[in-house]
RODO-2510 file (C-alpha; in nm, 4 decimals, decimal comma):
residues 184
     n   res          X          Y          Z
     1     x    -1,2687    -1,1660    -1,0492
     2     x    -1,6514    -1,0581    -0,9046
     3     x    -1,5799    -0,9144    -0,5310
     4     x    -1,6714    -1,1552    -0,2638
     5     x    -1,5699    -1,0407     0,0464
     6     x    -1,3514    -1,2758     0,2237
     7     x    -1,3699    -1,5564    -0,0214
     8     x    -1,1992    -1,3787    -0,2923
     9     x    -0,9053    -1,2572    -0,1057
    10     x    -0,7329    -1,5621    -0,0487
    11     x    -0,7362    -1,6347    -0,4143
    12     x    -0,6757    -1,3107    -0,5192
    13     x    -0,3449    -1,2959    -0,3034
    14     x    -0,2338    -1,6399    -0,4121
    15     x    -0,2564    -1,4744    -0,8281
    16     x    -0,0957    -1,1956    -0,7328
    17     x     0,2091    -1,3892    -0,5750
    18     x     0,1933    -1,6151    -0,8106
    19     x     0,2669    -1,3448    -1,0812
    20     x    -0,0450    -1,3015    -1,2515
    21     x    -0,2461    -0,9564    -1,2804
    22     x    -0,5225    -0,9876    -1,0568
    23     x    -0,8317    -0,7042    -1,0641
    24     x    -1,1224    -0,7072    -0,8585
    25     x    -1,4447    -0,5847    -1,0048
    26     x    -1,8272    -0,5219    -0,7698
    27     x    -2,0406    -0,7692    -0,8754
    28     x    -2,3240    -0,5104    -0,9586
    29     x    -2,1179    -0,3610    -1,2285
    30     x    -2,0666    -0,7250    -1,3434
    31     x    -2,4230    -0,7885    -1,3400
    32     x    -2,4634    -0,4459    -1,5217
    33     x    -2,3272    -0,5480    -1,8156
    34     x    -2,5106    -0,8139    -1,9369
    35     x    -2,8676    -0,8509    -2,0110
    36     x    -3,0711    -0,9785    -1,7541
    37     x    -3,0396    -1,3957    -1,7466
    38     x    -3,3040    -1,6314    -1,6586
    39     x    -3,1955    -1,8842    -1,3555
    40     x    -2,8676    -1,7463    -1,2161
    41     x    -2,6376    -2,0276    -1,1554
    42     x    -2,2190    -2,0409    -1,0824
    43     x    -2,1368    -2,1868    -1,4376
    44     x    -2,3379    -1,8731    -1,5737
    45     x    -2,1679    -1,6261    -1,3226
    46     x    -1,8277    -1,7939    -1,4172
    47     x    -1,8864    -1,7438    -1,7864
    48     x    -2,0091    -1,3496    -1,7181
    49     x    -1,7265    -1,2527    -1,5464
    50     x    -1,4596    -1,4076    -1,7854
    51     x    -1,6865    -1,2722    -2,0881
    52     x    -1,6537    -0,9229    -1,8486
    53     x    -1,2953    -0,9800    -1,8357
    54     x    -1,2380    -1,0182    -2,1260
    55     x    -1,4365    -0,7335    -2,3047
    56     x    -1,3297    -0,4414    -2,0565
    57     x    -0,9885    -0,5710    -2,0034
    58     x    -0,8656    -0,2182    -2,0747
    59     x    -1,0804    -0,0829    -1,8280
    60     x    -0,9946    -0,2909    -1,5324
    61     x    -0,8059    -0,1555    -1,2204
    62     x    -0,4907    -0,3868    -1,0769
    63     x    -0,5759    -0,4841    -0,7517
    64     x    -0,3421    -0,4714    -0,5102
    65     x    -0,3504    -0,5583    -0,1311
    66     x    -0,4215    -0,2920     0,1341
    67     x    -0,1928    -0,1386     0,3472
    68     x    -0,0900    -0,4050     0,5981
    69     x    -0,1252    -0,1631     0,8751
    70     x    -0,5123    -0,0306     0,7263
    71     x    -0,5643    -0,3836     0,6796
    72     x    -0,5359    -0,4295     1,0971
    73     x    -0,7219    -0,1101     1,1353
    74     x    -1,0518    -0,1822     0,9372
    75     x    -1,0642    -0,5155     1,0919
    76     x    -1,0091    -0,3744     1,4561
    77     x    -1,2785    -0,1097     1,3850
    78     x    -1,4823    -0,4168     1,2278
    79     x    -1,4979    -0,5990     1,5176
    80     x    -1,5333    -0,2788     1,7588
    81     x    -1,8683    -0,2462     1,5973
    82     x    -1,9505    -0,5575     1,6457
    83     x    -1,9033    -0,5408     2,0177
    84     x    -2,0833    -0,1948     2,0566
    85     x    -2,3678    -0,3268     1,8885
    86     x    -2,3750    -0,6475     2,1225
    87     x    -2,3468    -0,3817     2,3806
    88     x    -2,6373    -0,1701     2,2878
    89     x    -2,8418    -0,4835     2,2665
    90     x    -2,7026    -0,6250     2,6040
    91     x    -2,8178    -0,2942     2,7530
    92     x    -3,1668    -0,2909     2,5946
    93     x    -3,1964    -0,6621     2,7477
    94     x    -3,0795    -0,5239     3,1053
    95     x    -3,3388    -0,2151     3,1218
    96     x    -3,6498    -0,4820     3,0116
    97     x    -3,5479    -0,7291     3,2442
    98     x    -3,5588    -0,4355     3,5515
    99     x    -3,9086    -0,4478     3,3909
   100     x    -4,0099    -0,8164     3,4881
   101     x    -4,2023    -0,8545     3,8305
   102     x    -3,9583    -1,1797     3,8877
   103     x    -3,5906    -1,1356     3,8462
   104     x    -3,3241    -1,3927     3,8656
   105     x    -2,9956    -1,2648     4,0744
   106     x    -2,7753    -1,4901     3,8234
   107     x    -2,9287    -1,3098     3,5213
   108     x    -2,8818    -0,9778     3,6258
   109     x    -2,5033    -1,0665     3,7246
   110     x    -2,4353    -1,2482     3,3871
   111     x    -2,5237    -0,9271     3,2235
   112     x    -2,3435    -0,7156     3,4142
   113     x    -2,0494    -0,8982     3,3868
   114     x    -2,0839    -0,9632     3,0330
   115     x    -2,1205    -0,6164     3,0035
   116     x    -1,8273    -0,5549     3,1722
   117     x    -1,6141    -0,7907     2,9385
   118     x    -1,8039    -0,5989     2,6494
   119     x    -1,6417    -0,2874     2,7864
   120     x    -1,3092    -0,4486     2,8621
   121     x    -1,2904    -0,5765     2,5008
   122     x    -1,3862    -0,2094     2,3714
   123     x    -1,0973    -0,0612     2,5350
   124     x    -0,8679    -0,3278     2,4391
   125     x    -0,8901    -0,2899     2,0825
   126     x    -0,9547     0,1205     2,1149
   127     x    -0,5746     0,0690     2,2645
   128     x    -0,4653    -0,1363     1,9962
   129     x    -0,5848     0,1253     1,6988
   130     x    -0,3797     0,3798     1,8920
   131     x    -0,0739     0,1652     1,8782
   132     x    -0,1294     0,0906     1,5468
   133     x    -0,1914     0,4608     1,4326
   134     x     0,1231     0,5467     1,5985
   135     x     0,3414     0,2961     1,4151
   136     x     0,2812     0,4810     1,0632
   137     x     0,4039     0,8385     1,0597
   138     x     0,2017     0,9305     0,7380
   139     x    -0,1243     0,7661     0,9338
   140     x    -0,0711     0,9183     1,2300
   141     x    -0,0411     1,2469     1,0985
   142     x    -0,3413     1,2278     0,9074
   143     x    -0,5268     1,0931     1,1727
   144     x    -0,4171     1,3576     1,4293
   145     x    -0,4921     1,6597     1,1477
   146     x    -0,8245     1,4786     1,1096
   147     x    -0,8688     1,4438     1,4865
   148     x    -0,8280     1,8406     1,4935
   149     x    -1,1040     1,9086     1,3479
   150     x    -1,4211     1,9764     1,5387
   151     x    -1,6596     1,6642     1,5467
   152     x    -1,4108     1,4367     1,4375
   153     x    -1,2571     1,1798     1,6876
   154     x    -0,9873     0,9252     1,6450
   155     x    -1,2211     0,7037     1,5515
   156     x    -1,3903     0,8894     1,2678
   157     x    -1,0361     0,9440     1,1493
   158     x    -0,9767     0,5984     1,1602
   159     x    -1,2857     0,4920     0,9742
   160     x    -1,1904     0,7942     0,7131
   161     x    -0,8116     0,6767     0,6526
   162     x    -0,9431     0,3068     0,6307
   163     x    -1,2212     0,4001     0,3502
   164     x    -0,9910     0,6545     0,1632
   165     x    -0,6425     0,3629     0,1928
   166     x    -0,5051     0,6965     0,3819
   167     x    -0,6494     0,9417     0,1347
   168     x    -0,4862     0,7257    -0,2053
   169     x    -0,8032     0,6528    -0,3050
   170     x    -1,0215     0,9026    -0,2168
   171     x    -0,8369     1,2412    -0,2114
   172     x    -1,1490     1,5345    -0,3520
   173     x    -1,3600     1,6785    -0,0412
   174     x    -1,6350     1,6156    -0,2999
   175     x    -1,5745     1,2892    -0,3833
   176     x    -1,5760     1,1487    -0,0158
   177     x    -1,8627     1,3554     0,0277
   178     x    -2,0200     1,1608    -0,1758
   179     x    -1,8520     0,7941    -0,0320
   180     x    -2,0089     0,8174     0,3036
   181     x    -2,3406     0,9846     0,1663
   182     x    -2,3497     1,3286     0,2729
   183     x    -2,3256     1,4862    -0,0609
   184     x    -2,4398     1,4643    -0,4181
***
């Protein structure tokens, strides 16, 4: 099946249970190849990827789910960014409206406040990675040899043992060089 996000994990766990190989392919290397199709439409998709499926069916990699415990992880650090972005943008809001020659008192306390939960819900879930590094002995002793070296905080690490499936996937300096974009 064409990677979807989301949407094609609930299916993809139901095969697997179910007994059936399941693999998991990017869509661009779907789209890749084929010859380039006129409208693109879901019966034509459908019909690619089975075609795909079919032809490369040597090639294709079993999927199988993530580490229950990386699963938690990526989406803890998932929805971390989210808050630190609503955070930054919170905080750009606050320093304009100091700007404005009228000011509202509510306004200025419902961003300080909500700025405050912001915070709150930061630490929350920077507690809850820590927990959840801790319960894996092979993860946390990755993450604390990774958290050793200079530059690299606990949650670089955890972003690093997330991307790599705790360095299964991923296990050549090069290689993850290359992953995150710092190399060739």
């Amino acid at each position: 099946m064409e990677a979807t996000g989301v949407y094609s994990q609930a299916i993809a766990y139901y095969l697997l249970f179910a007994g059936f190989p399941v693999s998991i392919e990017p869509p661009l290397k779907v789209k890749r190849a084929f010859d380039p199709v006129g409208h693109k439409t879901d019966p034509v998709d459908s019909k690619q990827i089975a075609e795909y499926a079919y032809r490369f069916q040597d090639e294709l990699t079993s999927w199988q789910p993530k580490d229950e415990i990386l699963e938690k992880i990526r989406q803890l650090l998932s929805v971390r960014e989210q808050f630190t972005k609503q955070k930054v943008a919170l905080k750009n809001a606050m320093h304009a409206y100091t700007r404005q020659r009228v000011q509202v008192a509510l306004i200025k306390k419902a961003h300080q406040e909500t700025l405050a939960q912001i915070e709150k819900q930061i630490a929350r879930i920077d507690k809850e990675l820590a927990k959840l590094i801790k319960r894996d002995p092979d993860i946390f002793q990755k993450a604390n040899n990774l958290d050793s070296i200079p530059g690299c905080g606990m949650l670089l690490a955890a972003h690093l043992l997330v991307i790599t499936e705790n360095f299964t996937k991923i296990q050549q300096s090069k290689r993850l060089a290359s992953f995150v974009g710092i190399g060739p």
